[in-house]
C-alpha positions as CSV (number, residue, x, y, z in Angstrom):
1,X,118.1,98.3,112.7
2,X,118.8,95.3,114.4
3,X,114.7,94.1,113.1
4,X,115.6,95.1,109.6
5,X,118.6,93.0,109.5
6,X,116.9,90.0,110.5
7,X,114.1,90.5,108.3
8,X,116.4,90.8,105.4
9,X,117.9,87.5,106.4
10,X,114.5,85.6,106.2
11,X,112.8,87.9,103.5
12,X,113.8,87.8,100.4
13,X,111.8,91.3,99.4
14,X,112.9,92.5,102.6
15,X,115.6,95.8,102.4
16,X,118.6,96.1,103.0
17,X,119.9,97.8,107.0
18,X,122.8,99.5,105.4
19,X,124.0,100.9,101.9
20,X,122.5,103.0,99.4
21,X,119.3,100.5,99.0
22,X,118.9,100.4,102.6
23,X,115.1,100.2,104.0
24,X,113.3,103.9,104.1
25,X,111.2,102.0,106.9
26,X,114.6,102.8,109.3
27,X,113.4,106.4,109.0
28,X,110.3,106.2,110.6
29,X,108.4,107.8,107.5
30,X,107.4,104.2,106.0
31,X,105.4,101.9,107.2
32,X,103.3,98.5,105.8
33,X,99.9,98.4,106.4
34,X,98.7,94.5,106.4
35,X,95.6,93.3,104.1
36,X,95.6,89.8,105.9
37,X,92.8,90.7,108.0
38,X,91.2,92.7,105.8
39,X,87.9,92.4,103.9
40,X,87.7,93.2,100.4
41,X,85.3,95.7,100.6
42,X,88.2,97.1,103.7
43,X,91.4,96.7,100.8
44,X,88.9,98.7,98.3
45,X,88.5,101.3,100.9
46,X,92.2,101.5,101.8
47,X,93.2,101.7,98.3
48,X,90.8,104.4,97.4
49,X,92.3,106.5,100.9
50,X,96.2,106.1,99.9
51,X,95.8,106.4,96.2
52,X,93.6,109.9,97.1
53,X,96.3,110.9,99.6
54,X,98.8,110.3,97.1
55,X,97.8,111.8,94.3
56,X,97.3,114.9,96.6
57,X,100.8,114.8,97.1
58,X,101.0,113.9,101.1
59,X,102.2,110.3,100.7
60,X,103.7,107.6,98.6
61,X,101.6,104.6,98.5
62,X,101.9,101.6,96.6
63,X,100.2,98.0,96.4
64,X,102.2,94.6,97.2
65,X,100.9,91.6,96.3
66,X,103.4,88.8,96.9
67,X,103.4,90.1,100.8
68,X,99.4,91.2,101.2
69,X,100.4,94.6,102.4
70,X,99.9,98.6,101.6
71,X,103.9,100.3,101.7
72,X,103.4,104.2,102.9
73,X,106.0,106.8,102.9
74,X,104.1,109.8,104.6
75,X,105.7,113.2,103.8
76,X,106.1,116.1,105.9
77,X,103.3,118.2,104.4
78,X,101.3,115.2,105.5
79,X,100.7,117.3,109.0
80,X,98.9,120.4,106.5
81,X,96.6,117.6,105.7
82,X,96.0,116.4,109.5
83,X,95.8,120.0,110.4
84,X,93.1,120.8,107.7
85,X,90.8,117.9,108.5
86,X,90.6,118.9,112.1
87,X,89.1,122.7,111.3
């Protein structure tokens, strides 16, 4: 919480630690991925894995630009999809 807060101080994009906009990173079901190190040919790949996953229905997954990062909410059901590629 304490991280959130001061990230919210010195990002402006940044969520908020408390309220009803509060970050869904404090949950531990969100995290960003970084593209800074990234290749292009490593974003395209990244893309084309969370936009798959997510339109299967086992995470939310959207783009940022203004910070170079992938956002990912993974959902419970997630695990059915762990499960199933390890058969």
């Amino acid at each position: 919480m304490e991280s959130q807060i001061a990230l919210a101080r010195r990002n402006g994009n940044a969520a908020k630690a408390f309220g009803r906009l509060r970050s869904s990173h404090l949950t531990g079901a969100t995290l960003d991925i970084s593209k800074h190190s990234m290749t292009a040919a490593e974003q395209r790949w990244m893309r084309n894995v969370l936009f798959s996953l997510r339109r299967a229905g086992y995470l939310y997954a959207i783009e940022e630009f203004q910070q170079p990062t992938f956002h990912v909410m993974i959902f419970r059901n997630y695990l059915d999809y762990v499960a199933s590629m390890a058969r």
